[in-house]
N, C-alpha and C positions, 0 to 999 in steps of 0.2 A: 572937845573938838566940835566946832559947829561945821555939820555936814553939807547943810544948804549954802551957805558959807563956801564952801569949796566945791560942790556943783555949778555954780554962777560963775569960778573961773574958768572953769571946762566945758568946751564945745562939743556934746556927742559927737557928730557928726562929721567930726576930726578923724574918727576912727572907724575903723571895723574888726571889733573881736568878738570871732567866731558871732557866739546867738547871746551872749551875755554882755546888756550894757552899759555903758561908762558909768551911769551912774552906781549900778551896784556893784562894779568891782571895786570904786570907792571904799561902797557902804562895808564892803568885805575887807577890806584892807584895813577900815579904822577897826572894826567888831577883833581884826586877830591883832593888831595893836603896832601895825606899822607908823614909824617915825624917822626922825632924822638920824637916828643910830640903826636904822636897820639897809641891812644888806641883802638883796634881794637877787635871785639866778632865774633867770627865767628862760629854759631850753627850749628849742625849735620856736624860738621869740617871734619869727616874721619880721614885721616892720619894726617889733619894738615898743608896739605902741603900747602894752599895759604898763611897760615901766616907764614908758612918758607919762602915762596917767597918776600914777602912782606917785612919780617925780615930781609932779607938781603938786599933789594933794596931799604928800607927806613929806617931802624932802627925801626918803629912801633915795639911796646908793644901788643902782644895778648894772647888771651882766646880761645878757642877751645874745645867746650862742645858733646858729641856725647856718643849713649849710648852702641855702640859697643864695647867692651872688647878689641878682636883684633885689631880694628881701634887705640885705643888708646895707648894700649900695644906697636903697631906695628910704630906706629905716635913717641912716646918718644924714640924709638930707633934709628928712622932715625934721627931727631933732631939730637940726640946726637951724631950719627956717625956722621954728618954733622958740627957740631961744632956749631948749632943755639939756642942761647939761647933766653933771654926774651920772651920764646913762653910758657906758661902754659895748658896741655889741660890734660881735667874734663872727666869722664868717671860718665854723668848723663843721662838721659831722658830730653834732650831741651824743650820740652812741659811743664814738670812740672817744672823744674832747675832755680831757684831765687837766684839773688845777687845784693848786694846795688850800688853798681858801676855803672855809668851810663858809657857810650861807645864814643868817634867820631863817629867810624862806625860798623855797626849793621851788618851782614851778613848771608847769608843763601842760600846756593845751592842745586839744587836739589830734594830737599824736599818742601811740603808746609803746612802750619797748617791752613787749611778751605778755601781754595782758595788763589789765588793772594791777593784778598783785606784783607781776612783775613791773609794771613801773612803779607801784612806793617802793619798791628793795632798791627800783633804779637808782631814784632823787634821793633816797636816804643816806648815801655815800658824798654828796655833796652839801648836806644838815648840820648843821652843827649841833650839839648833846640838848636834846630839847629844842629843838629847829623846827620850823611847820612845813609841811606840805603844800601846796595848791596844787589841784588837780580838774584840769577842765576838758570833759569826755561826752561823749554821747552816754545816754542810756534808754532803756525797754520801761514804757509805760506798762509793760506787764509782766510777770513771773516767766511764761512762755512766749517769746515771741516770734513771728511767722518763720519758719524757715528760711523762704527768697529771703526775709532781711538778714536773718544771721548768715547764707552764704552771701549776701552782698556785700555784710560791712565787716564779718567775722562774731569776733567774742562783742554781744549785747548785754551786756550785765544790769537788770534794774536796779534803784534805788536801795531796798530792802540787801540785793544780794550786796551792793555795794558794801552796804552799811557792815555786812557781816566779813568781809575781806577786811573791812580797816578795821576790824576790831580783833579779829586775829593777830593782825598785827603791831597790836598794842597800841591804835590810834583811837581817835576818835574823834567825829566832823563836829565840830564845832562852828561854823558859819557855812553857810552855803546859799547860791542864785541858781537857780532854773530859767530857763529861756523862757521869755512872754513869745507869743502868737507873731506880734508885730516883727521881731528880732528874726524869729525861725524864718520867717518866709524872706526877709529883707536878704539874712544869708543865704537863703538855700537858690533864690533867684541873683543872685552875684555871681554863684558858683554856676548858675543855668548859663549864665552871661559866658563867662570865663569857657565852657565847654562849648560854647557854638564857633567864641570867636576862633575858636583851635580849630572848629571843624570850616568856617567861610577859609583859613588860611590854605585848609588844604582839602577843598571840597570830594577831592576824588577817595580821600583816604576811608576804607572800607569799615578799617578797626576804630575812629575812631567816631563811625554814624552810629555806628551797632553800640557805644558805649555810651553814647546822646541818648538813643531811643530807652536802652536799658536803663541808664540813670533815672531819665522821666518818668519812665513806667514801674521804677520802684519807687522811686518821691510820692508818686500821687498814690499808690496801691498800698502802700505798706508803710514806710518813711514818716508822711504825713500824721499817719492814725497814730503808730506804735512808739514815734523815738522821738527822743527830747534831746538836750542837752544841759548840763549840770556843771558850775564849775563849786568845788569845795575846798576849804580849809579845814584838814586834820592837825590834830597835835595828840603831843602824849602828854601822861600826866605828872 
């Protein structure tokens, strides 16, 4: 499969997922061995847009469940200006949202339901026997990381701990992308964007200045230094 080959039909700049980009969710996609027989689930999907990526650079079949309105609403349109079909996405609540279909690959960015460990036990009910995972999360550049961060963002899990979570659980990462420099800031000032426009709407609102100043001043104080973002492909063996 020539890679560069199928980076020249895709536009980065189509998309925004999370800090990890187009090009190497590609590059992850071919290393775990997605094709036109693979079925792909990809929970709290947003726009949709990895498995438009995916859909185009492999032919994969997906599913994209999220229980945002706009996300979805906004997600079938760009599809379709794009001209990408076999992409189906659900406008449910992922947490509670059951279907008999079992998956290749199970996916989830982002978001977590009861920690790292508790989201592979999530996805793994929607797997099929030898099904992979994707998992795309924050983590702690270090063993210990600052407090303020862990009460800001909750459970921080480094790389290392990560590593020993999937492997408890009989997995094991087989491909994985880290955020470059250029990504982390690209998203982290989209999200700075997104927070003021909420605060011009409603300039007098007390709670949501105090959660502007607070975001800022953990981004530059601790955010910045200590947290990355990682998306990974586990499988068993």
């Amino acid at each position: 499969m020539d890679i560069n080959r199928i980076l020249s039909d895709i536009s980065e700049n189509r998309y925004l997922i999370s800090m990890t980009p187009a090009e190497q969710l590609v590059r992850l996609g071919c290393e775990a061995g997605m094709s036109r027989d693979t079925a792909v689930l990809d929970l709290c999907c947003g726009y949709g847009a990895m498995l438009g990526i995916w859909r185009e650079a492999f032919g994969i079949r997906g599913v994209g469940v999220d229980i945002c309105h706009e996300f979805i609403t906004e997600g079938r349109k760009r599809l379709l200006e794009k001209g990408i079909d076999g992409v189906t996405l659900l406008e449910a609540d992922a947490q509670a949202w059951t279907c008999d279909e079992r998956f290749d690959f199970v996916s989830l960015s982002g978001e977590d339901f009861g920690g790292f460990n508790g989201t592979i036990h999530f996805l793994q009910k929607f797997a099929k026997p030898n099904g992979k995972l994707i998992l795309g999360t924050r983590y702690s550049k270090t063993e210990t990381p600052p407090r303020e961060l862990v009460e800001f963002e909750g459970e921080t899990l480094s790389l290392g701990q990560m590593n020993r979570v999937v492997r408890e659980n009989g997995y094991f990462i087989t491909s994985m992308a880290t955020e470059t420099h250029a990504e982390w800031e690209r998203y982290i000032m989209w999200s700075a964007r997104r927070n003021l426009a909420r605060l011009r709407a409603d300039p007098g609102n007390k709670a949501h200045r105090e959660w502007c100043e607070k975001w800022y001043d953990t981004y530059f104080s601790f955010r910045r230094q200590y947290e990355g973002y990682v998306t990974m492909v586990i499988e068993t063996l």
